[in-house]
N, C-alpha and C positions, 0 to 999 in steps of 0.2 A: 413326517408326522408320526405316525406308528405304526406297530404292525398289526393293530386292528385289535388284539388284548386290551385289556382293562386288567391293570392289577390292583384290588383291594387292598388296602393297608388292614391290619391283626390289627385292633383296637388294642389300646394298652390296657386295659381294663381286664381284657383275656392275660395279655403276662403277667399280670396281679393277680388275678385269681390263679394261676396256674402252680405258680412261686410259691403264693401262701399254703395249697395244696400237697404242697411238697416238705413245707417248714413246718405246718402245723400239728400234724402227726407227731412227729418227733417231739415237742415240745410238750404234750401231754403221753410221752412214753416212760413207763415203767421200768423199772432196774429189771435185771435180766434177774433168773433167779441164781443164789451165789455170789449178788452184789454185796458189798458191803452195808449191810442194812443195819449192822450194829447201831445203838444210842446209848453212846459213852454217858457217864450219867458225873456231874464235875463231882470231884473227886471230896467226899463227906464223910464224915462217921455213922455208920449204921446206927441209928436208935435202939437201942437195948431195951429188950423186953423180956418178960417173964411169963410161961404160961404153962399147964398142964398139958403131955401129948394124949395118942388115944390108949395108952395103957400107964397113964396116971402120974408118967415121970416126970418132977420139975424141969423144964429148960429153959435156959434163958441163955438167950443170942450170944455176952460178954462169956461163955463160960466157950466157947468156938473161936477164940482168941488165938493165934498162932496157925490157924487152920482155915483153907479158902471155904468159904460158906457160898452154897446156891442156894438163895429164900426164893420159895414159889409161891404167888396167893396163886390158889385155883378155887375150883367150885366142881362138884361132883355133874351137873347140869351141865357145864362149860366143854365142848367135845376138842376144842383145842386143846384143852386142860389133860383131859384125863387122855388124851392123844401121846405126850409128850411126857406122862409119868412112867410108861415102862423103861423108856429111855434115863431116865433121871436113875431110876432105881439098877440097871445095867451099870451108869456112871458112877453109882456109891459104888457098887464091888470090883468096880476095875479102879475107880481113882479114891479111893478111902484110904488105902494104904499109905499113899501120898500125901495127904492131910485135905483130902475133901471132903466136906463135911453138907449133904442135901441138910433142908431143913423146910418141909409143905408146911401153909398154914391155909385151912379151908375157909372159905370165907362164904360155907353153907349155914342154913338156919341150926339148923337139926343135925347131931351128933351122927343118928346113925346111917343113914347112906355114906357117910364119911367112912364109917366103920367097913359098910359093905364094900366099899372102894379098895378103900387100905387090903384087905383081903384078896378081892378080886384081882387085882393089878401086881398082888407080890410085892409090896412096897418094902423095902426092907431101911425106911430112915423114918426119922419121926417125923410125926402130921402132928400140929396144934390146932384149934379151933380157933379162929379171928376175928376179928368185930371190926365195925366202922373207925373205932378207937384205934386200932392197931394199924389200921389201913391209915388213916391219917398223919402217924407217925413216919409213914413214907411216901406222904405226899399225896396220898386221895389214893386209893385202889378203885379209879372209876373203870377199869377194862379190866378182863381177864383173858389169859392167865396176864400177870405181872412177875416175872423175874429179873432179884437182884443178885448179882456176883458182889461178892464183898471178899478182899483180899485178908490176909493174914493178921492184918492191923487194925481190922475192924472200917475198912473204908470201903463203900461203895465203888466200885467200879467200871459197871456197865449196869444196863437197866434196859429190859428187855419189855414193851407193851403187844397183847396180843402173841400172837400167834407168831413164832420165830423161826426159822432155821434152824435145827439142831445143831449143823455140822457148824453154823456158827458161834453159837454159845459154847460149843465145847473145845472151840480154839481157844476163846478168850479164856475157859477155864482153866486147860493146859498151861496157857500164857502166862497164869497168874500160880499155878503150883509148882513146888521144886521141883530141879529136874530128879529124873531118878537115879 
């Protein structure tokens, strides 16, 4: 008959909760950081626009033509934004040589904390002032920052929402300028 034990059977309901406990984590995990979090943006003509920067000089996007263009909407309020402009302004004097060309366009009310920005941070490329109008032009500017790479022919090529990795936007910049 036996030896006097009793063995229990593991209800399978325990190896189903055990299993999912195991799967479920993973399935709601995060890229590690250094993932490929790039968002290639399909391949368009950048909208040409025209606006005054902050010291009154006409620019207008088509005239950056043969030249890789990085367009920022930021906001002086935005700490991602103004996180990610010393950086930017570093990029113009190492990659300008090579035909990079920043170009901010603030998407504040009010001129002058723009101005105090521009100052404070050493920005050394041009800031325009943006409106909903110009945000629209690319699609809605609902988040900030927004960063566009637009290649030499005037096409968008990545499109960056929020807050990004640097180290990745500046591969795909590299990528897109001659070599040296």
């Amino acid at each position: 008959m036996g030896s006097g034990r009793r063995h229990r059977a593991i209800p399978r309901s325990f190896f189903l909760f055990a299993i999912g406990m195991a799967v479920v984590p993973a399935l709601g995990a995060r890229p590690s950081p250094g993932a490929d979090a790039r968002t290639p943006a399909a391949p368009r003509s950048a909208p040409d626009f025209s606006r005054a920067s902050l010291d009154h000089r006409e620019i207008r996007l088509s005239a950056y033509r043969g030249k890789v263009v990085l367009l920022n909407f930021w906001a002086t309020w935005c700490e991602p934004c103004v996180a990610e402009m010393p950086r930017f302004a570093q990029w113009q004097r190492k990659y300008g040589p090579r035909g990079l060309r920043i170009l901010g366009v603030s998407m504040d009310d009010d001129e002058a904390p723009v101005r105090r920005a521009y100052r404070k941070y050493g920005l050394n490329y041009p800031v325009v002032m943006g409106d909903e109008k110009l945000g629209e032009l690319y699609g809605g500017v609902l988040g900030l920052p927004m960063t566009f790479l637009i290649d030499g022919s005037g096409r968008i090529r990545f499109q960056h929402e929020g807050a990004t990795d640097p180290d990745l936007i500046e591969r795909e910049m590299r990528a897109l300028l001659p070599r040296p």
